[in-house]
N, C-alpha and C positions, 0 to 999 in steps of 0.2 A: 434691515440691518440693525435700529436701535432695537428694534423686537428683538432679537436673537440675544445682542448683548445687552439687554434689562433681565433675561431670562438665567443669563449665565450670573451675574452680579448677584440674581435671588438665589441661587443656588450654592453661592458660597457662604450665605448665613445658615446653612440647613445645619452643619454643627459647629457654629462657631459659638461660644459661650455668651459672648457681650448679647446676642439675640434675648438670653433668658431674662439676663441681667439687667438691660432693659424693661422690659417686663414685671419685674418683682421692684425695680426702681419707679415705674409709673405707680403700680400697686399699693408701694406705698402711701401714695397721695393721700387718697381719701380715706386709708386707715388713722393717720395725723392729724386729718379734720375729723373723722369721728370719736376719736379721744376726745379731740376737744369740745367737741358738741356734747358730749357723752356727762363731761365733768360739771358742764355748764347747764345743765339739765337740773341737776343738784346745786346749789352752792354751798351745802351744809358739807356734800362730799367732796366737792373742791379746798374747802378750809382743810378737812382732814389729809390734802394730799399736799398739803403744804405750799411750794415755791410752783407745781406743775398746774396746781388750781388758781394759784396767783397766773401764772403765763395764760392762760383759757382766758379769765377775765381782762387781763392789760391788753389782749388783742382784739375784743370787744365780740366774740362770739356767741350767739345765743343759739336757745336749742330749737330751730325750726331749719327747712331746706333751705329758706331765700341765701338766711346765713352760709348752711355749709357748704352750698353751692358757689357762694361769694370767694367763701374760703377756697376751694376746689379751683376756680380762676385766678386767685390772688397766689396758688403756688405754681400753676404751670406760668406765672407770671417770670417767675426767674427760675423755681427747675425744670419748668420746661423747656426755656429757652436752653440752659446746660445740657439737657438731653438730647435735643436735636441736636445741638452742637456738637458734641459726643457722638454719635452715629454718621453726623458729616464726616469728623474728622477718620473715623472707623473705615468708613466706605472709602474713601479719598486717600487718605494717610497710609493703611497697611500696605497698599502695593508698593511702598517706598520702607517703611518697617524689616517686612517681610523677601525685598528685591524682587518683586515680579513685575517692575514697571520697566524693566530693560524690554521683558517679555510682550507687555501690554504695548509699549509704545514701535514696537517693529513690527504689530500686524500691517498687513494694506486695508487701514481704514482709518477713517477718519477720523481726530483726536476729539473732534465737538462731539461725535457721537458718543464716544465714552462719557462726555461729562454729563449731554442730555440722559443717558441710560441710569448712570450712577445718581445722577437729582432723582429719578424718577423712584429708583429703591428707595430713597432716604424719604421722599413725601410718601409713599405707601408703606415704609414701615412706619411712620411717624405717626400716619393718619389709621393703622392698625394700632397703635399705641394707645392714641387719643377714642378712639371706639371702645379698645376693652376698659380704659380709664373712666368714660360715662356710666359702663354697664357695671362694671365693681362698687361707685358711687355710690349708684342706686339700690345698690346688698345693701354697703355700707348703712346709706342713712333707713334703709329697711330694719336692718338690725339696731341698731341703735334708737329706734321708735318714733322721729321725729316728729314734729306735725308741719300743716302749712304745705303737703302736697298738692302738683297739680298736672297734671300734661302740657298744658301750657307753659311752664314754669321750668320742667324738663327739660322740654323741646329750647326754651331761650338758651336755657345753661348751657345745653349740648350746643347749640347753634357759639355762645360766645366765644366757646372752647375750641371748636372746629377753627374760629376764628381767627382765636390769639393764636392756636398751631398753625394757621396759616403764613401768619403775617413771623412768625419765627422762623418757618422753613423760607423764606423770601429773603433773610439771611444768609441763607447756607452757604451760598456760591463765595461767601468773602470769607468766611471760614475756610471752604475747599481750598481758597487761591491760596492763603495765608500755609494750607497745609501742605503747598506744592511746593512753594515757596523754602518749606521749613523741613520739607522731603520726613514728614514724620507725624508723631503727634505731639509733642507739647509745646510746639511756635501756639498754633492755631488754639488752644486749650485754655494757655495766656493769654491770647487776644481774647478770646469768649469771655476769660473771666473783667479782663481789665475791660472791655468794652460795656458788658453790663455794669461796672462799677461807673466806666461816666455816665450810661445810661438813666442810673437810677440817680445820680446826683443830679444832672440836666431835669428829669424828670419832675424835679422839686423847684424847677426856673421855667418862664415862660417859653425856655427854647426847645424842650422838650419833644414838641411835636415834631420838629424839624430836626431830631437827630434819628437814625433808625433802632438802635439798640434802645431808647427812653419811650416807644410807642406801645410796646406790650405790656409794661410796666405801668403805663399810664392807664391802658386799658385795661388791667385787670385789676387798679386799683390799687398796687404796691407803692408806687413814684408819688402817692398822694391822690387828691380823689380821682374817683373813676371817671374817665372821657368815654361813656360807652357808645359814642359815633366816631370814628374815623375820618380826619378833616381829610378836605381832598388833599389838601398840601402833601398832608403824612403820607398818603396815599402814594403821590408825586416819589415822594421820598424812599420809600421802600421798593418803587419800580425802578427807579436809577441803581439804588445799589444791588439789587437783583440781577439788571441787565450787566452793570458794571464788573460786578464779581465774576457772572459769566461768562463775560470775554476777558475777564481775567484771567481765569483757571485753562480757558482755552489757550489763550495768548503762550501762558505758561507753557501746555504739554507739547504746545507744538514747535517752539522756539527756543526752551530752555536746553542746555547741555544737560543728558542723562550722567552720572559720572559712576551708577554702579555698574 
C-alpha cells in the first residue's frame, strides 16, 4: 500500500517546475564557495574586486578543499535547512493549494500511510539533492584548482553533509503539521524562517544543543563553532520532534474538518 502511493507522489514531480528549481538552487552552492575560494586564491585580485574581495576575506576563506568544503557545510547549514523545508511544504501543502486533498483524504486508506509515503519523497528527493550537491563540488573545486585534495577528505565532507541533510529532514514532519494546519504554504515557510532565526540565536547560548532547529547550525558551524559530534541529548531531541510532528500531521489528516 505505502509502495504504491510513494510511487504515485514521485510521479507528480515528473513536471512540476519546483523539481528543476531545486536543483539549480542546490547548484548553486558550491558555485558561491568557488567564487569565494577563487578570489581568495589571489588577494591582489580580491583588492581589485573591491567590497566582494573584502566579503571572501571577512568570512575567513582560504584557497584549499578543507576550506571549501567547510564552506559547502556551513551553507546547507541554513539553505539547506530552507530547502528541505520548501520541498516539505511543496509535497504536503499543494494538495490543499491546489484542492486535491477532498480527493486524497476520501480514499479507503489510511491517512498515516499518506504521510509515511509523502516523508519518504521528501528524504529521497532531498538525499538526490544532497548527492548531485557533492558531485557538482567536486567540478567545482576541480575547476577552480584547489589544493589539499584527498579521498579521505571527500569521503568526511560527503559523510558530514549526508548528515546535516539528515538531521534537517528529522524536521520535516513539524513543518508538514504546521502546513496542514495552515492548509497551504506560507504558515509552515514562516515557521521555517522564524524557527531558524531562534535557532541560530540559541545556537550562540549554551541551550543550543537542546533546541532542534540550533543543531545543524551548530554542526555546520554557522551558530558559532563547529560541534562536529552529535550529543546524545541532541540526538534525544530531534527524535521527539520527528515522532512528534509525525503524529501530528497524522493526528491532523485524520481528525481535522476538510472545508474544501
Amino acid at each position: 500500500m505505502v509502495g504504491q502511493i510513494f510511487l504515485t507522489e514521485l510521479l507528480k514531480l515528473r513536471r512540476t517546475k519546483i523539481t528543476w528549481v531545486s536543483l539549480i538552487a542546490i547548484a548553486i552552492m558550491p558555485m558561491v564557495g568557488g567564487l569565494f575560494t577563487w578570489i581568495a586564491k589571489d588577494p591582489a585580485r580580491a583588492a581589485d574586486l573591491g567590497l566582494m574581495g573584502q566579503k571572501a576575506q571577512f568570512i575567513g576563506v582560504t584557497a584549499d578543499w578543507p576550506s571549501f568544503f567547510l564552506l559547502i557545510l556551513q551553507t546547507m547549514g541554513v539553505a539547506g535547512m530552507i530547502l528541505v523545508s520548501v520541498i516539505a511544504v511543496y509535497v504536503f501543502g499543494r494538495e490543499y493549494t491546489e484542492q486535491t486533498a477532498k480527493n486524497l483524504l476520501a480514499l479507503p486508506v489510511g491517512r498515516h500511510w499518506f504521510v509515511i509515503a509523502k516523508l519518504g519523497v521528501v528524504a529521497l528527493w532531498f538525499a538526490v539533492l544532497v548527492g548531485f550537491l557533492i558531485a557538482w563540488s567536486l567540478v567545482v573545486g576541480w575547476l577552480v584548482g584547489m589544493p589539499g585534495f584527498s579521498l579521505d577528505l571527500a569521503v568526511t565532507a560527503s559523510a558530514d553533509l549526508f548528515l546535516a541533510a539528515s538531521v534537517g529532514w528529522l524536521l520535516v514532519p513539524a513543518v508538514a503539521w504546521v502546513s496542514a494546519v495552515g492548509r497551504g504554504y506560507m504558515a509552515p515557510l514562516v515557521f521555517t524562517f522564524f524557527m531558524l532565526l531562534v535557532g541560530n540565536v540559541l545556537g550562540a547560548t549554551g541551550w543550543g544543543k537542546w533546541f532542534p532547529w540550533s543543531i545543524v547550525p551548530l554542526y555546520s558551524g554557522v551558530a558559532g563553532p563547529r560541534v562536529e559530534t552529535l550529543a546524545p541529548g541532541s540526538i534525544g531531541v530531534l527524535v521527539a520532534a520527528f515522532v512528534a510532528g509525525t503524529l501530528g500531521i497524522i493526528w491532523q489528516l485524520r481528525h481535522a474538518d476538510n472545508v474544501q
